[in-house]
KENU-295651 format. One record per residue (C-alpha): residue in three letters; residue number from 1; x, y negated, z negated. Coordinates in nm, 4 decimals. Example, Ala and Ser with C-alpha at 12.3 -4.5 7.8 and 13.67 -1.06 7.14 Angstrom:
BEGIN
("ALA", 1, (1.2300, 0.4500, -0.7800))
("SER", 2, (1.3670, 0.1060, -0.7140))
This chain:
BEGIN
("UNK", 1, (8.9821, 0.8088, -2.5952))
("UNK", 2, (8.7031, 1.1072, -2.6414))
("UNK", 3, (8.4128, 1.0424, -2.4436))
("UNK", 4, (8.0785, 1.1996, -2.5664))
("UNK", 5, (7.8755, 1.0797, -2.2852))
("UNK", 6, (7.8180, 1.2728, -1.9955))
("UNK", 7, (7.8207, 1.0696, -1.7306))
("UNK", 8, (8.1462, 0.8656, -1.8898))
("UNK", 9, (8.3266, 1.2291, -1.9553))
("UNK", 10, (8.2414, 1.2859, -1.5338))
("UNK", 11, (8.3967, 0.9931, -1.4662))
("UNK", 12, (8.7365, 1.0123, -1.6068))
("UNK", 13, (8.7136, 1.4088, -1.5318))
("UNK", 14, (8.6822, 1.3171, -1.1566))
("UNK", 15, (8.9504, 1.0446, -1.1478))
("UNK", 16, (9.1966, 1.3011, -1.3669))
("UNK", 17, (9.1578, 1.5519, -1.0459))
("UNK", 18, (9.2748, 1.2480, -0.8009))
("UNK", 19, (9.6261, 1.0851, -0.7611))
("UNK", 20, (9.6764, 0.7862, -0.9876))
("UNK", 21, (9.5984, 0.5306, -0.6962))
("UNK", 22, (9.2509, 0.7387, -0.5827))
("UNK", 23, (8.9864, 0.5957, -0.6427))
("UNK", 24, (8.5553, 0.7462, -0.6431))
("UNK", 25, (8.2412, 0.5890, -0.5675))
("UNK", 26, (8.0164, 0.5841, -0.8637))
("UNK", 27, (7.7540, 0.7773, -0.6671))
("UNK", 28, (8.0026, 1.0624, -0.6570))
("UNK", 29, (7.9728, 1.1166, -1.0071))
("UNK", 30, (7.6104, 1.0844, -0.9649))
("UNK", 31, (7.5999, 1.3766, -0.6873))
("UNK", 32, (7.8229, 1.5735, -0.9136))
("UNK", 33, (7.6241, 1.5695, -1.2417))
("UNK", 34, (7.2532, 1.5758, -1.0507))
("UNK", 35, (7.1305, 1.9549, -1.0072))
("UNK", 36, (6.9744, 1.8585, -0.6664))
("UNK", 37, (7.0253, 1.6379, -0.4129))
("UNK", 38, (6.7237, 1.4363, -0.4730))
("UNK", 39, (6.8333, 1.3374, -0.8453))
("UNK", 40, (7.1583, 1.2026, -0.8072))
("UNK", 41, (7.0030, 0.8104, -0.8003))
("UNK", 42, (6.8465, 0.8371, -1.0438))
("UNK", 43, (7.1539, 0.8516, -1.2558))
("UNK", 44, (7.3306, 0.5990, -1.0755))
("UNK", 45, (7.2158, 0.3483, -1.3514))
("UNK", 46, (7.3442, 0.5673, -1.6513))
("UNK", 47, (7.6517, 0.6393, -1.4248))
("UNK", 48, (7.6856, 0.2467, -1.3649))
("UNK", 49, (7.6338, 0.1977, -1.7223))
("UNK", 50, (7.8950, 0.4124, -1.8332))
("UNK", 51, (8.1967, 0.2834, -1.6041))
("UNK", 52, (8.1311, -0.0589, -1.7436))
("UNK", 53, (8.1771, 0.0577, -2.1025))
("UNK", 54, (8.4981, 0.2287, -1.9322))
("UNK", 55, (8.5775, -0.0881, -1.7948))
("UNK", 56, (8.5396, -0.3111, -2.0639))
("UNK", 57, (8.7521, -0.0565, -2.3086))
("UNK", 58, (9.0146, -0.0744, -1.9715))
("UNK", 59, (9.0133, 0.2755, -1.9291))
("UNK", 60, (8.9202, 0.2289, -1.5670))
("UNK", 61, (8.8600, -0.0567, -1.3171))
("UNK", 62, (8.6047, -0.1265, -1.1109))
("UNK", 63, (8.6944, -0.2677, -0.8088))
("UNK", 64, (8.5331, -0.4427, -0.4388))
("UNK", 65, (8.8007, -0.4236, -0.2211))
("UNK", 66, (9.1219, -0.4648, -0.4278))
("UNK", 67, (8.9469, -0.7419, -0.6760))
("UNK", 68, (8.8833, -0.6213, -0.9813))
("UNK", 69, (8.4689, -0.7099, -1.0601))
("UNK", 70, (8.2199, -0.6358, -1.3279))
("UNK", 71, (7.9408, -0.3844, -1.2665))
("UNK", 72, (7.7103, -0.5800, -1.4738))
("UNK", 73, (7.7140, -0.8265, -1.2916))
("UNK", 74, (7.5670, -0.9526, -0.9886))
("UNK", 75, (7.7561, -0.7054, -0.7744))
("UNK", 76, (7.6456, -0.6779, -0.4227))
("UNK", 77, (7.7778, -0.3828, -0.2226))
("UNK", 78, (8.0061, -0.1133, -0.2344))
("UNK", 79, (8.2595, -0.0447, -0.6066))
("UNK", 80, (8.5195, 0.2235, -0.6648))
("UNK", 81, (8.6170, 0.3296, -0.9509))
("UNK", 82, (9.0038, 0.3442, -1.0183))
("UNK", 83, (9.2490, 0.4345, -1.3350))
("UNK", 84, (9.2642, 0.1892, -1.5644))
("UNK", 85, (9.6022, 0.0575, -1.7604))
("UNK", 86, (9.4816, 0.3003, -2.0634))
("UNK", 87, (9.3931, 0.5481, -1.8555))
("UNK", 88, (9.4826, 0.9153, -2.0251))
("UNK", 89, (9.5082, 1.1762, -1.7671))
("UNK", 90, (9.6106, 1.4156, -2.0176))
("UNK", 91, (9.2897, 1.3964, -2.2661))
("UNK", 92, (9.0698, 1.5481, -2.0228))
C-alpha cells in the first residue's frame, strides 16, 4: 500500500524501524514530523486522522491496552499504534 500522506507515510515508517510486536504513541509521530517542539499538537489531529484510515484499511491497529479500539471514536486516554495483519514492512 503507497501512502501519499505525510503523516500516514510517518506512521508506517516509524513502526517499519520497530520489532513486529512494538508499538508508538501517535504523538511520536507528531514530535517527529513537527519542526519545533511547540507544533507537534497541532498535528496530532492529522496524525489521528491518518492511523484511522490505516486502521480501517488494517494496515495497523490501534490499540488501549491490548483491545483493539477506534480512534474516531469516543476514545478516552492513552492509544498505540501497532502492525496491522497487512502490514508491509518491506514497502517502506
Amino acid at each position: 500500500m503507497s501512502e501519499t500522506n505525510p503523516m500516514a507515510r510517518a506512521i508506517l515508517r516509524l513502526l517499519a524501524q520497530r520489532s513486529e510486536q512494538a508499538s508508538l504513541c501517535p504523538s511520536e509521530v507528531a514530535r517527529h514530523l513537527a519542526s519545533d517542539e511547540g507544533e507537534w499538537r497541532g498535528l496530532m489531529p492529522a496524525v489521528r486522522q491518518a492511523a484511522a484510515h490505516l486502521a480501517a484499511a488494517g494496515t495497523i491497529r490501534v490499540t488501549q491496552g491490548e483491545q483493539e479500539v477506534d480512534i474516531q471514536g469516543e476514545v478516552r486516554g492513552p492509544v498505540r499504534l501497532r502492525r496491522g495483519a497487512t502490514f508491509d514492512a518491506g514497502e517502506r
